[in-house]
C-alpha positions as CSV (number, residue, x, y, z in Angstrom):
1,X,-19.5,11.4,-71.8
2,X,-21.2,7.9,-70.7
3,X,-19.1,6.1,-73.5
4,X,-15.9,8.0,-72.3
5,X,-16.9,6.6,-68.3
6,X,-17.4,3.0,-70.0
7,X,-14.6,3.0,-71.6
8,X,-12.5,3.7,-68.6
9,X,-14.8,0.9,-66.1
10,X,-14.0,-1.5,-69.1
11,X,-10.3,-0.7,-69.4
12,X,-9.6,-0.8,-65.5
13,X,-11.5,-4.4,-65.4
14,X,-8.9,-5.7,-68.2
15,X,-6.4,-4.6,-65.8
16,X,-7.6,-6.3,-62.8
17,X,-8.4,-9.6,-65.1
18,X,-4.6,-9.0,-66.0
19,X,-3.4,-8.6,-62.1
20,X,-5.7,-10.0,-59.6
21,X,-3.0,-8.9,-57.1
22,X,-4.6,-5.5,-57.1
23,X,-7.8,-7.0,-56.8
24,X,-6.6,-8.1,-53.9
25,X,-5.1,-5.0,-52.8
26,X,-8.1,-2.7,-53.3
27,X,-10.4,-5.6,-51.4
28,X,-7.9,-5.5,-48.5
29,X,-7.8,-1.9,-48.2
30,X,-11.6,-1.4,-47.9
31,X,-11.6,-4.3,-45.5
32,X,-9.1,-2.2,-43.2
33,X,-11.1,0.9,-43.5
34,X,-14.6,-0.6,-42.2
35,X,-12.1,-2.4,-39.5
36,X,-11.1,1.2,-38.3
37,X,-14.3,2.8,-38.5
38,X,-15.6,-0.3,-36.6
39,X,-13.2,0.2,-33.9
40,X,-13.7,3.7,-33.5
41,X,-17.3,4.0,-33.4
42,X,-17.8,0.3,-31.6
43,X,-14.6,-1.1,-30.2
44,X,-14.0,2.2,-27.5
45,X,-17.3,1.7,-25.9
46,X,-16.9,-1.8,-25.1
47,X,-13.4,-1.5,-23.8
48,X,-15.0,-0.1,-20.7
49,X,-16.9,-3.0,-18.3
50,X,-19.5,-1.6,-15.9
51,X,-19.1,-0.2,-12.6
52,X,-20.8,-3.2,-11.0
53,X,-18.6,-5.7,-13.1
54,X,-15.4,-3.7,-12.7
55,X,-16.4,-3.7,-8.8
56,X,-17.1,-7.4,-8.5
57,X,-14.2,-8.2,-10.5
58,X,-12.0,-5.9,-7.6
59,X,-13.7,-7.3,-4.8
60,X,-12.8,-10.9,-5.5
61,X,-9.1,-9.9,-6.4
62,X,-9.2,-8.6,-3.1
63,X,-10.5,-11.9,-1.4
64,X,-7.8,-13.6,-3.5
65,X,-4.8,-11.7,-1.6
66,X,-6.0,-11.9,1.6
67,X,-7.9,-14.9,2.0
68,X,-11.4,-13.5,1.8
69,X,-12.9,-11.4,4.2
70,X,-12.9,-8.5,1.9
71,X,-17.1,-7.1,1.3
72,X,-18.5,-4.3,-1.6
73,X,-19.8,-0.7,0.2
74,X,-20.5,1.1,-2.4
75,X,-19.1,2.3,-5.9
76,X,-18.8,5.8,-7.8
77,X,-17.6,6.9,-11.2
78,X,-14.8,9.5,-11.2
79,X,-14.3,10.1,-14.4
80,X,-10.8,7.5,-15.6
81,X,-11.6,5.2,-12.6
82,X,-14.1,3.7,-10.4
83,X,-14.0,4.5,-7.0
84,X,-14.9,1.5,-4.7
85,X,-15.2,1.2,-1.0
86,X,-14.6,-2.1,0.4
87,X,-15.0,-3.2,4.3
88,X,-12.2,-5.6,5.7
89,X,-12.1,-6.3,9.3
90,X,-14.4,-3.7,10.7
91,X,-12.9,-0.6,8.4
92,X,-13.9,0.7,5.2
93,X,-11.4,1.6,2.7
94,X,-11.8,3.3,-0.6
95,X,-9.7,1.6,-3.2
96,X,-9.4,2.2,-7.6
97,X,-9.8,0.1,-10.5
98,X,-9.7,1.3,-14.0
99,X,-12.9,1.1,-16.3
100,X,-11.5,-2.1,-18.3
101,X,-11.3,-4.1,-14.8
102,X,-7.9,-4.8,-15.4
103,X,-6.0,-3.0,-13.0
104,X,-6.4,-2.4,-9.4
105,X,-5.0,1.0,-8.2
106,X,-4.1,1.4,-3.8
107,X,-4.4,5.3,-4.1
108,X,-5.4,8.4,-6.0
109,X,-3.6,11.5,-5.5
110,X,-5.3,14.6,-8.2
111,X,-2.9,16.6,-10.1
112,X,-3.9,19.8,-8.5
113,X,-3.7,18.1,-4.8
114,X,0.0,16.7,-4.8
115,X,2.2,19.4,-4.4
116,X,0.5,20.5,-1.0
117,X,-0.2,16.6,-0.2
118,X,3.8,15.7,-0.4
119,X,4.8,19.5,1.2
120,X,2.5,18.6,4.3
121,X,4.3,15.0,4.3
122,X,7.9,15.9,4.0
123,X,7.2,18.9,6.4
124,X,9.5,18.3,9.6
125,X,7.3,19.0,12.8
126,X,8.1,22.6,14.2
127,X,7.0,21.9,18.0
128,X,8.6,18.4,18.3
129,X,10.7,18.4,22.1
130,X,14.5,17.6,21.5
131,X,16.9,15.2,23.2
132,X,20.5,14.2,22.9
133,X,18.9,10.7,22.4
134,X,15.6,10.8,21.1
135,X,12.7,8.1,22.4
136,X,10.8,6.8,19.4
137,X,7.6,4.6,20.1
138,X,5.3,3.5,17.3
139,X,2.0,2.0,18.3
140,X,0.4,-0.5,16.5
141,X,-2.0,-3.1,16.0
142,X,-0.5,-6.3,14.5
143,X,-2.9,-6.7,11.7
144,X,-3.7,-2.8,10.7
145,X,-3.0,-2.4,7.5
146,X,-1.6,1.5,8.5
147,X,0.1,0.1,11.1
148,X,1.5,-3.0,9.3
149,X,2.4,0.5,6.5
150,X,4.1,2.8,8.8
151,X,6.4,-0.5,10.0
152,X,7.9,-1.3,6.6
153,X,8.7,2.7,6.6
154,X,10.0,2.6,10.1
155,X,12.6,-0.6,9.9
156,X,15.1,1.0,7.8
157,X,15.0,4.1,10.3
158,X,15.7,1.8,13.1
159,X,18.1,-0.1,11.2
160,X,19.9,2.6,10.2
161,X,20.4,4.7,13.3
162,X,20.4,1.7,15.7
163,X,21.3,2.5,19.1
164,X,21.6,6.3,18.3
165,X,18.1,6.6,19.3
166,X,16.0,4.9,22.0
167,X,13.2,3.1,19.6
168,X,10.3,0.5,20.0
169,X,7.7,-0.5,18.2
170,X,5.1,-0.9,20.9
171,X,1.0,-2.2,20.6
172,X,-2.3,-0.2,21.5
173,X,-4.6,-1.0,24.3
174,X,-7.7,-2.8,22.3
175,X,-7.5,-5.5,19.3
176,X,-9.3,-4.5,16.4
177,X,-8.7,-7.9,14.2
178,X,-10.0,-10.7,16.1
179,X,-8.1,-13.7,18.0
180,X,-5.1,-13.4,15.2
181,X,-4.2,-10.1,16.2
182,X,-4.0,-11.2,19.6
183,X,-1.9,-14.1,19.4
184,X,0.2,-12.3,16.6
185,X,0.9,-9.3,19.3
186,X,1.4,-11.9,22.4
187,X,4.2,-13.5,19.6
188,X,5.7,-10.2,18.6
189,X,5.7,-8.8,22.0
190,X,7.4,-12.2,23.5
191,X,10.2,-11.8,20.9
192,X,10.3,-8.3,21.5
193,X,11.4,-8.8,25.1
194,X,13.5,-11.9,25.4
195,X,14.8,-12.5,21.7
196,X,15.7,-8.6,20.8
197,X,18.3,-9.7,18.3
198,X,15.7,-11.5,16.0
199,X,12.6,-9.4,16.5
200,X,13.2,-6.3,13.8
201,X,14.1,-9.2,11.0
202,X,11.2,-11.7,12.3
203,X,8.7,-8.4,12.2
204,X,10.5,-7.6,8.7
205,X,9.5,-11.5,7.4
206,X,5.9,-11.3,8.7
207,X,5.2,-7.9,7.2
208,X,6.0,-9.7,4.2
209,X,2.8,-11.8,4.1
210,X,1.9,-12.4,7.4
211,X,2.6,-15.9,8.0
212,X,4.1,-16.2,11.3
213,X,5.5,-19.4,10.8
214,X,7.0,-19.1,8.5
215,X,9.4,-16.5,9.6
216,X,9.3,-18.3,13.1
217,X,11.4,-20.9,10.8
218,X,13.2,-18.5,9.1
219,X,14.7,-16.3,11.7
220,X,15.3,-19.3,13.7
221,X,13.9,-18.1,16.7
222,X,13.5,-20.1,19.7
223,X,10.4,-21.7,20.1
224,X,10.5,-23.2,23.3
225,X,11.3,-19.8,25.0
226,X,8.9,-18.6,23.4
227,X,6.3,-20.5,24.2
228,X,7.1,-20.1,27.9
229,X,6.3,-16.6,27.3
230,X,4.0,-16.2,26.0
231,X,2.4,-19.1,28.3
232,X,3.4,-16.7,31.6
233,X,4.5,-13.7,30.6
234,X,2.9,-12.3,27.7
235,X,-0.3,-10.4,28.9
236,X,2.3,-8.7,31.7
237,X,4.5,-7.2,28.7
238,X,1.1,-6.4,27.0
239,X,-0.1,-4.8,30.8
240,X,2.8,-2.5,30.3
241,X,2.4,-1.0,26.3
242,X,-1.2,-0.9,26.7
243,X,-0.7,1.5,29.9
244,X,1.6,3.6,28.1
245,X,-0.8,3.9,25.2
246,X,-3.5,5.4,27.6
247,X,-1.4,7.8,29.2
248,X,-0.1,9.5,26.1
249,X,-3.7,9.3,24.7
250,X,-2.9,6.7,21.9
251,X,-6.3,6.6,19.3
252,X,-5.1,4.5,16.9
253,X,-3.0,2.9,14.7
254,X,-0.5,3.8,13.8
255,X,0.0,6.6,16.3
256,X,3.9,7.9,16.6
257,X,5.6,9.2,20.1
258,X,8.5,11.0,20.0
259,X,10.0,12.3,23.6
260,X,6.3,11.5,25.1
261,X,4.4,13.4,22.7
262,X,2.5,12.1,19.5
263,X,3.9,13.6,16.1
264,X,3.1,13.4,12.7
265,X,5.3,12.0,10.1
266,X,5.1,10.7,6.1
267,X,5.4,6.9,6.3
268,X,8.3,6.8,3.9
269,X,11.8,6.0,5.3
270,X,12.9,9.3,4.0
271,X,9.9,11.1,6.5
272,X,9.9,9.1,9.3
273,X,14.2,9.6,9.1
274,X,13.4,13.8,8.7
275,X,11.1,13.5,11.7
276,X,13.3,11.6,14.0
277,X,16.1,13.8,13.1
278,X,14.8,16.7,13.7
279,X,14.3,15.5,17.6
280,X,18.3,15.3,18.4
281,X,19.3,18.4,19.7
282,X,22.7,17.6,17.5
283,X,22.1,15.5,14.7
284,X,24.1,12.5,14.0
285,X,25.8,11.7,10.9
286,X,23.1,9.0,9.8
287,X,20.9,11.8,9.5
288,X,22.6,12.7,6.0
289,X,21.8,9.2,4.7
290,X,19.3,9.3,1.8
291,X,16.3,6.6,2.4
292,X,13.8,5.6,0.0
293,X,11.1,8.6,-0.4
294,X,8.3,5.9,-1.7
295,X,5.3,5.5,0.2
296,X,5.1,1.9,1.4
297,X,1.8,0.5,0.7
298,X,-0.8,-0.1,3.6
299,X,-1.1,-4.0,4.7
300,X,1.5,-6.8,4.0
301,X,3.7,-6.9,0.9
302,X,6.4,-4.3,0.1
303,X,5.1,-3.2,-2.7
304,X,5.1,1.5,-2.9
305,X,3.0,4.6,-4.1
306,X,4.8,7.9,-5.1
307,X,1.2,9.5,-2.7
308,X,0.7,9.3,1.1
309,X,-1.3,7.9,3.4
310,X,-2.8,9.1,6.5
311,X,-5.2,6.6,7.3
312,X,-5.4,4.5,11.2
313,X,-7.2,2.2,12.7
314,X,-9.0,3.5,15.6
């Protein structure tokens, strides 16, 4: 039996001496099986980074975008993700990133939670008072991140039902955001007023990243006007909104008034359109216009979630 075995080892080393291509073969082949069992037992684990790292590395993506500000709460495993909470401006708001750190993710919504999350958004109010021509005020604060959300669903309502409705995007009585948001709101409410024609494509241009001049540029709007106004007449337009917020017991922002009384809506176009409709006593034909059902994403930018958001600054 040994000299059988021998004689087969010495026979299959002739044939190797003979083609050192198989050599090669049968040294690459092993080389590719410790590579997989390397990856599987070692390369998996070490895909993940920490929750610490994966946090830190968040936090200053954050402070990138916005130009810092942005401060770690606190951090929790939840299984594919890390949850992180992060302060900006006074609020806290919990925010995703996966377990390699390379992906930041605006909103969770479970499996098991989205068919009753996107029912209750779609879901026209049932005690919302009708009109022939329905009054629609949103109030906001400039530089809410839900307010700045629910405008970029709101503009192509406006847009698209224009004078079929009696609509204004209107501000709350206290700043939340420092001295920007009170200039910003002076600005908008100035234009607002006593440049009407430019205000829904300046607001549209500053949602984008929030650089007022810019879009002051770009919508050409009149600078010395409004200057004036917002020199002597600014705080008296503000006077006004900010007494309308108290009497219909405004809490936040965004906070939406439809015939004087607050309602719920979904921030897509496609909810806040279902909403607004569903105050006309009859209808109007724009109301069978599809808008976009995505979810605009809280703070500047126009980029969407398939989820919702029901978050305010109060």
């Amino acid at each position: 039996m040994e000299e059988k075995i021998k004689e087969v080892f010495l026979k299959n080393i002739k044939k190797f001496k003979k083609n050192p291509w198989m050599v090669f073969t049968v040294v690459l082949g092993i080389i590719v099986i410790v590579l997989l069992i390397f990856v599987l037992k070692v390369g998996f684990s070490e895909i993940n980074i920490s929750e610490k790292g994966a946090s830190q590395k968040l936090v200053t993506y954050l402070n990138e975008k916005v130009g810092g500000g942005v401060n770690f709460v606190s951090s929790e495993d939840i299984g594919n993700l890390y949850r992180v909470v992060v302060s900006y401006r006074g609020n806290n708001f919990p925010v995703y990133v996966t377990k390699d750190g390379g992906y930041f993710v605006q909103g969770v919504v479970p499996i098991t939670a989205q068919a009753t999350q996107i029912t209750h958004q779609e879901q026209q109010p049932s005690n919302i008072q009708k009109s022939d021509k329905p009054k629609v005020e949103l109030f906001v604060m400039t530089h809410c991140p839900y307010g700045t959300q629910a405008e970029k669903g709101l503009i192509p309502v406006l847009e698209l039902l224009k004078d079929k409705i009696d609509a204004k995007i209107r501000f709350v009585h206290y700043f939340m955001h420092g001295d920007k948001e009170e200039e910003e709101t002076y600005r908008q409410i100035c234009i607002r007023e006593e440049q009407p024609d430019k205000y829904l494509s300046y607001l549209k241009c500053f949602l984008e990243d929030g650089n007022s001049n810019k879009c002051l540029v770009k919508e050409k709007i009149d600078r010395t006007k409004l200057n004036s106004c917002i020199k002597s007449k600014s705080k008296d337009y503000y006077a006004s909104d900010s007494e309308l917020s108290k009497s219909y017991g405004v809490r936040g922002s965004p906070t939406l008034i439809i015939n004087g009384a607050e309602v719920r809506s979904g921030r897509a176009p496609a909810s806040f359109l279902s909403t607004i409709c569903s105050a006309f006593n009859k209808p109007v034909e724009e109301c069978n216009k599809e808008l976009s059902s995505a979810t605009p994403n809280p703070g500047f930018g126009y980029s969407t979630s398939s989820g919702s958001s029901g978050g305010s600054c109060n």
